[in-house]
N, C-alpha and C positions, 0 to 999 in steps of 0.2 A: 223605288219600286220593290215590290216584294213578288213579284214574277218573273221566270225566266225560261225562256223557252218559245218555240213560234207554236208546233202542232202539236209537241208532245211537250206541255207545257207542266212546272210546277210553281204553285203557290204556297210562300209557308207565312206562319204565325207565331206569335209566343214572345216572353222574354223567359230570362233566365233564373226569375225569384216569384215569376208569375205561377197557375194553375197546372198549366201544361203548354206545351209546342206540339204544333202538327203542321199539317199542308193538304193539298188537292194536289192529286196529278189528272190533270188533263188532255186527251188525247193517247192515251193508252188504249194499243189496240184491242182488239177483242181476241177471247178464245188463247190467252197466255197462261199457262200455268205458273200459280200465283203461290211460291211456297214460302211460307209465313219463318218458316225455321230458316230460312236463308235469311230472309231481310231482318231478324233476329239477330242473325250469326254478323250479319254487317253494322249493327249497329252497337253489337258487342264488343268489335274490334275499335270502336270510335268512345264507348264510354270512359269514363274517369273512373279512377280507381285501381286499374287492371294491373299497375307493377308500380314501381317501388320510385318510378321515376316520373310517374305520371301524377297530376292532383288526387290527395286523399279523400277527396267528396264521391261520396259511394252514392251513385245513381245508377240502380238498375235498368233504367231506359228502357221498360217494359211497352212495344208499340201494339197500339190496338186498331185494328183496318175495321172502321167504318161502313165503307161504301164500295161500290165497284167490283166485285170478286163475290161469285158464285158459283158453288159447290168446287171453289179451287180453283175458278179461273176467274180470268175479268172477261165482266161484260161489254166493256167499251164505254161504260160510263165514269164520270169523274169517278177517282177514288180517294176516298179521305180518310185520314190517319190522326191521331193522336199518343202522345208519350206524356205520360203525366210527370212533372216533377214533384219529388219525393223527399229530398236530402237539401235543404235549402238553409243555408246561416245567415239570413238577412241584416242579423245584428254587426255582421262583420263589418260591415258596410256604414254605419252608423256616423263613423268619424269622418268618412269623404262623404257625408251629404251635402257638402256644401262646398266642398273642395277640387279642384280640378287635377283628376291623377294624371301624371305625364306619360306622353306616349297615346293616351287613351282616345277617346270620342265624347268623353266628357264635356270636352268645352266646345267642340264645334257641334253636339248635339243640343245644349243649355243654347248657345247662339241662334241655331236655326228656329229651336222648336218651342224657347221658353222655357222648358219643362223636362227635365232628365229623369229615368228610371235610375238610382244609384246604387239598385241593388243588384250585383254582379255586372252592372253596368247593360243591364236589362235588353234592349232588343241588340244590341252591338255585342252583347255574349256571342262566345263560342258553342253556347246551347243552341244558339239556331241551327248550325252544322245536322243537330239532329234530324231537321226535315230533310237536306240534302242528301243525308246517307239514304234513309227511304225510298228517295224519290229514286237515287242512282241504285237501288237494289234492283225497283222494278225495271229503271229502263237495261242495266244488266240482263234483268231475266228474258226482256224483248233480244239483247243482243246475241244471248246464248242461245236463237232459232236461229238465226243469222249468221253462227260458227264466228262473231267476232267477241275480243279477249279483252280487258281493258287492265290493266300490274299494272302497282306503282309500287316504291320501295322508297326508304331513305338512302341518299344519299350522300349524304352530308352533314354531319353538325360540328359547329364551331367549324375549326381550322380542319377536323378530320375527315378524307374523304376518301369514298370508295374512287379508287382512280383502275378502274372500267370501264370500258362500253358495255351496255346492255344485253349486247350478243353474248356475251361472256360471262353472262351473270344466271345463276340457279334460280330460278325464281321460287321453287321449289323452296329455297332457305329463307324465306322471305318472315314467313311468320313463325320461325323456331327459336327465335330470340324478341326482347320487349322492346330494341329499339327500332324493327323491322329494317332492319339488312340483312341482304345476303351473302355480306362476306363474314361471317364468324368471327373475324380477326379484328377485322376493324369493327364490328359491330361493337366488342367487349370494350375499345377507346373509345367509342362513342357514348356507351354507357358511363362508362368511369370520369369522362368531361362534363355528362349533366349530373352524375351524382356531386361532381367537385362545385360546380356551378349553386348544387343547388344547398348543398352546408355553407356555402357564403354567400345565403341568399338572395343568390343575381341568378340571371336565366340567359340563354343561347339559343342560337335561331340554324336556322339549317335548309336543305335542297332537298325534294321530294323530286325520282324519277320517276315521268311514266311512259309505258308503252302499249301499244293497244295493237295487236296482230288480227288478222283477218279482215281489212275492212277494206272494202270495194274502190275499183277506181269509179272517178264520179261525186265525192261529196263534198260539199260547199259550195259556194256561189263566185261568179267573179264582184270585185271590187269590194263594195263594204260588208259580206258577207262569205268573206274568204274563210274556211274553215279552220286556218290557224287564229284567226281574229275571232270567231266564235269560241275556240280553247280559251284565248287570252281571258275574254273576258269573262269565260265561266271561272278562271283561276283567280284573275284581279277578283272578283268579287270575295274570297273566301277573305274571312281578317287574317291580319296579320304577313299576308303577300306582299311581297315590294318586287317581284321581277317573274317576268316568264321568258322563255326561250324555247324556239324547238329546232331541231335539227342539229345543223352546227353551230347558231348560235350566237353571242358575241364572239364568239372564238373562230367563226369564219369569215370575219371582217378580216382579220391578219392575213386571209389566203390569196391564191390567185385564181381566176379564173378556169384555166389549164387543170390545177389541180382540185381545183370545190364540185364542177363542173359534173353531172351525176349520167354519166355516157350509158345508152342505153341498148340492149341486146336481148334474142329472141333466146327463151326458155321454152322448146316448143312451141304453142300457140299463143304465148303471153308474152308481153314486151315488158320488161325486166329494168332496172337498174344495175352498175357495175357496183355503184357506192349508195350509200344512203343521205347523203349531208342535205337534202331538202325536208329530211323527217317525212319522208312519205307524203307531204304535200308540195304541188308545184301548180302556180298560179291562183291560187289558193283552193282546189281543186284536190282531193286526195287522188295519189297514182297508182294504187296496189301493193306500196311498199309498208312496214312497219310505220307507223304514225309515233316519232316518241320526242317528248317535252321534257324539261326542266321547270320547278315551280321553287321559288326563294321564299325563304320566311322568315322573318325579323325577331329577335331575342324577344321572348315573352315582356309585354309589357307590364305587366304586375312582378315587381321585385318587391321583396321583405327587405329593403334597408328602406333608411329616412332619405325622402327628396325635397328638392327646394321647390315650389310652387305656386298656383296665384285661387285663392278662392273665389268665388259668386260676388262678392263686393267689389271684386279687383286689390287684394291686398296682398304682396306676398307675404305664402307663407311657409312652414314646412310638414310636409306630410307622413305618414309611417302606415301604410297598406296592411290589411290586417286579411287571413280569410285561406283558403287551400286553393293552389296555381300550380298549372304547370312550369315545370323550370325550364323544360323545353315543346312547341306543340307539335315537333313534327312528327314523334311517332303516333300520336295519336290521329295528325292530319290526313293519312297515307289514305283511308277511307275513303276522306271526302274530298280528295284530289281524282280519285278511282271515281266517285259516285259523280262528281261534275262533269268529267270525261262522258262520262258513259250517259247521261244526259244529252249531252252537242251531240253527240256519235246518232244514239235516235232518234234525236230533233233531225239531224242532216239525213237519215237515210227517209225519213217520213218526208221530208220535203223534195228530197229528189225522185221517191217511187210518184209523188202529188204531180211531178212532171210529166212525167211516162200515163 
């Protein structure tokens, strides 16, 4: 499926060696100021190129709005968008035309469909990301009428980890350094693990936090539309995810009841939590607390050494990847962890106002 969303839906398109990527958002409400230099400014933050640790393919991701948005706001009708690709080395590509890179989608895409794009591994790129960050600008801009916030930050790569809770963390430091953390200290070893990773070039994978403040009790559904299962799967679908978590986590299977347990008390007219370890959702139901996840990402699949592998005949063979990759995607991810969030967030607030 290449939709996701129930009211405030987005549809994208594109591969990564094709003309351009865009999408359709659908269900964007009306009468939203629609400012072009933000969803610019987010999609700036997701391009390649941008430091020293990121891939060297310089795509200015220049997005052009379509539809939907008049005189600076939206109308309420679909609105559609286009980023034309610009900076494309198709030639890299050349030597796995036939080859099945590991790790990749290669061979379960040649399986399913017959027919693979081989160039930058065409609709399975990380250039689809681009429709996503768009699509999570606008629904951003619907959430900042709403007073809700949606940070995410890295937290993690390789073995290095911000060892934080989120409470305790500047979010303010968030974009002053290129690996997006906000601890300065550990940001600088996280840099120095993908710069080392990527002079022996192999690549590392890492944990994207986020947290989303302001957002109502009320959102999500019981049972298969539980609003942590809506996060999940707007997270699993991003490539290269292998885990999500929120609250406490795997790590609150080791507890006990007595103390996991989220006791609740009156703040004035608001009933409060003592602790957070449900991530702000209970029952799958958001309660008024902080809403905040955990998103894992696996070592960049494209490494520059030689692998062993099987081509389109079924032979093995050996392969040697040629072409500009990230050694690590998480600081580039942090956007489009932000922009899927912030997606479910006004998918769920538009389905629960449709009940009222």
């Amino acid at each position: 499926m290449n939709s996701f969303g129930n009211i405030f839906r987005l549809t994208t398109f594109g591969e990564s060696h094709g003309l351009a990527v865009g999408g359709v958002v659908d269900g964007m409400p009306s009468g939203i100021p629609v400012d072009e230099a933000y969803i610019q400014s987010e999609l700036d933050r997701r391009r390649p190129g941008q430091s020293r640790i990121t891939t060297p393919r310089d795509e200015k991701d220049k997005v052009k709005i379509l539809s939907g948005v008049f005189r600076g706001v939206s109308t309420g009708t679909p609105i559609g968008f286009l980023v034309e690709n610009t900076n494309q080395h198709s030639q890299d590509y050349e030597n796995i035309a036939d080859t099945f890179r590991p790790s990749h989608a290669d061979y379960t895409y040649y399986s399913k469909y017959g027919v693979r794009d081989y160039r930058g591994g065409g609709r399975s790129s990380a250039r689809e990301t681009i429709s996503r960050v768009v699509g999570g600008a606008l629904a951003k801009l619907v959430l900042r009428r709403e007073g809700i916030s949606v940070t995410a930050y890295t937290s993690q790569v390789g073995d290095v980890a911000l060892n934080k809770p989120y409470c305790d963390v500047d979010f303010g430091q968030i974009e002053n350094n290129i690996v997006r953390c906000p601890d300065p200290d550990t940001a600088e070893r996280m840099i120095d693990l993908i710069s080392k990773v990527k002079s022996e070039k192999d690549s590392v994978g890492g944990v994207i936090t986020c947290v989303v403040k302001g957002a109502p009790v009320g959102l999500g559904e019981p049972c298969f539309d539980k609003l942590q299962a809506m996060l999940a799967h707007a997270m699993l679908s991003i490539g290269a995810v292998k885990g999500f978590e929120y609250g406490s986590g795997f790590a609150g299977s080791a507890s006990r009841g007595s103390l996991h347990n989220d006791t609740f008390y009156m703040d004035g007219d608001r009933v409060r939590t003592r602790t957070n370890n449900s991530g702000g959702i209970q029952g799958g139901i958001s309660n008024g607390e902080d809403i905040y996840f955990r998103v894992a990402f696996k070592p960049t699949a494209t490494i520059l050494m030689e692998q062993p592998t099987v081509n389109s005949l079924h032979q093995e063979v050996r392969t040697t990847v040629k072409g500009r990759h990230d050694p690590c995607v998480v600081p580039r991810a942090v956007p489009i962890v932000e922009a899927m969030a912030a997606i479910v967030l006004v998918d769920a607030l538009l389905l629960e106002k449709a009940w009222k």
